[in-house]
C-alpha positions in Angstrom: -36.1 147.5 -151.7 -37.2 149.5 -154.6 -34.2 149.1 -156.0 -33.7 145.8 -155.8 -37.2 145.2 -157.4 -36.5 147.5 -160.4 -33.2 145.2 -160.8 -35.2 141.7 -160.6 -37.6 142.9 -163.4 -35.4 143.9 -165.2 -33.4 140.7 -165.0 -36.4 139.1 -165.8 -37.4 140.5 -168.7 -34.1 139.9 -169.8 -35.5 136.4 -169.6 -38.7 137.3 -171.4 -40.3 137.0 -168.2 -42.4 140.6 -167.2 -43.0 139.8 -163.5 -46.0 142.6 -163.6 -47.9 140.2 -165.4 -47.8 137.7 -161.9 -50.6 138.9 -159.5 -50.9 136.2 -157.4 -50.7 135.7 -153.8 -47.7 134.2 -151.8 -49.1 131.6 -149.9 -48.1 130.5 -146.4 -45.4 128.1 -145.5 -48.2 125.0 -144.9 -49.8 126.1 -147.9 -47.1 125.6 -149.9 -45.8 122.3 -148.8 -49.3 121.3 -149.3 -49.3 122.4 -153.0 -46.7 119.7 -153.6 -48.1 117.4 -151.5 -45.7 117.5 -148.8 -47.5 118.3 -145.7 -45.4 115.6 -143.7 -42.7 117.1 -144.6 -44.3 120.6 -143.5 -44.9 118.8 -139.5 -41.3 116.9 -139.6 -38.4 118.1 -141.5 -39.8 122.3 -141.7 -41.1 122.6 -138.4 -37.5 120.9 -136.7 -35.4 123.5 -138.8 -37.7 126.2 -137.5 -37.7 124.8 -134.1 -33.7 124.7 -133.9 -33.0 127.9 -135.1 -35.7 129.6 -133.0 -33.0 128.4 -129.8 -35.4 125.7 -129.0 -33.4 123.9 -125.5 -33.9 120.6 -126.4 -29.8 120.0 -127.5 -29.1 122.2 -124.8 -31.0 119.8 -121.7 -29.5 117.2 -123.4 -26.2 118.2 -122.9 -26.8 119.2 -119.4 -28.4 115.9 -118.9 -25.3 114.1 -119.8 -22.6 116.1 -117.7 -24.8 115.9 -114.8 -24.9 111.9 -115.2 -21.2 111.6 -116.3 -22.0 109.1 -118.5 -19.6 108.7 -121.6 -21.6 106.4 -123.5 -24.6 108.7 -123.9 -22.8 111.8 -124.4 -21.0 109.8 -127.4 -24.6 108.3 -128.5 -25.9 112.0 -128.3 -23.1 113.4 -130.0 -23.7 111.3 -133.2 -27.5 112.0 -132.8 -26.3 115.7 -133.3 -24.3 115.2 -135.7 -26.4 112.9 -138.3 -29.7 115.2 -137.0 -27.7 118.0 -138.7 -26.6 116.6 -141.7 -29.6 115.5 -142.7 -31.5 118.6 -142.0 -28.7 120.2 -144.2 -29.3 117.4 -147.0 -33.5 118.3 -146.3 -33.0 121.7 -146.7 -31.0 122.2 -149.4 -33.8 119.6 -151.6 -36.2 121.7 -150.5 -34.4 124.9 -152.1 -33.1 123.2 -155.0 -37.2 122.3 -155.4 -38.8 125.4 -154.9 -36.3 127.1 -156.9 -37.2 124.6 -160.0 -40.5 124.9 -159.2 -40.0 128.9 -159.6 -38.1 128.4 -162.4 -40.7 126.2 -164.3 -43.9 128.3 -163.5 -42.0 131.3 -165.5 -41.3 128.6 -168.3 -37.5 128.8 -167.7 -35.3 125.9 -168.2 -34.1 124.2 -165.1 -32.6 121.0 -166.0 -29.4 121.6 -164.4 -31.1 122.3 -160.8 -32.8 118.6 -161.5 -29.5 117.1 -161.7 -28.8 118.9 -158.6 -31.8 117.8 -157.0 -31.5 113.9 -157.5 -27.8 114.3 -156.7 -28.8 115.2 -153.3 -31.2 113.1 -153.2 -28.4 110.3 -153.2 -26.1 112.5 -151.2 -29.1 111.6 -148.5 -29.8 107.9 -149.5 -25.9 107.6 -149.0 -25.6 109.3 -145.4 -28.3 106.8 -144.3 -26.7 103.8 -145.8 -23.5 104.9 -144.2 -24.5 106.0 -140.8 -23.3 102.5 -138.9 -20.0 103.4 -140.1 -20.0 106.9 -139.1 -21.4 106.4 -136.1 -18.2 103.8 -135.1 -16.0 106.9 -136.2 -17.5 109.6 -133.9 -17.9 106.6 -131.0 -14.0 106.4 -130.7 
């Protein structure tokens, strides 16, 4: 870990940027969604990412549920819920990265107008999934 520390400062400085100088505290995960006033976000889209990939059974039960009942019409209804569920937890989380890492990027005063782009680009890539769904949904139906 040492090592990989000496390499980020010096990385930074190469940025003008002497890390040493940064003595604050990390705050927690609430905490920071707070900060950009985004504590729905926190209780929605954060605590269902953390809940799926801590193995929560919910997808699981669901699929049992549907074998057990035989019933093609709400295995297909629960496949599309999957499968929109996930890409728009994919769309969420990369935002949220693309975010914090212009948020880093601006608190050390280096330019990140490039990860804005990147940012509002998936903001439509998520506007678009939305607006698209009904026809997606028809595909994974058949």
């Amino acid at each position: 870990m040492s090592d990989y520390e000496a390499v980020l400062k010096r990385a930074m400085l190469a940025q003008g940027v002497n890390i040493d100088n940064y003595d604050a505290k990390w705050p927690s995960a609430f905490d920071r969604f707070r900060l950009i006033n985004d504590e729905i976000g926190y209780r929605t889209i954060y605590t269902a990412l953390c809940s799926q990939s801590h193995n929560d059974p919910e997808d699981l039960l669901n699929q049992l549920l549907c074998r057990s009942l035989n019933h093609d019409g709400f295995t297909s209804a629960k496949k599309a819920e999957q499968y929109f569920f996930s890409l728009y937890m994919i769309l969420q989380a990369i935002k949220y990265h693309v975010m914090a890492s212009a948020m880093y990027l601006g608190k050390l005063e280096i330019s990140c107008e490039v990860l804005a782009l990147k940012c509002n680009e998936i903001l439509d890539l998520i506007e678009s999934s939305q607006q698209h769904k009904d026809s997606l949904l028809t595909e994974l139906s058949e």
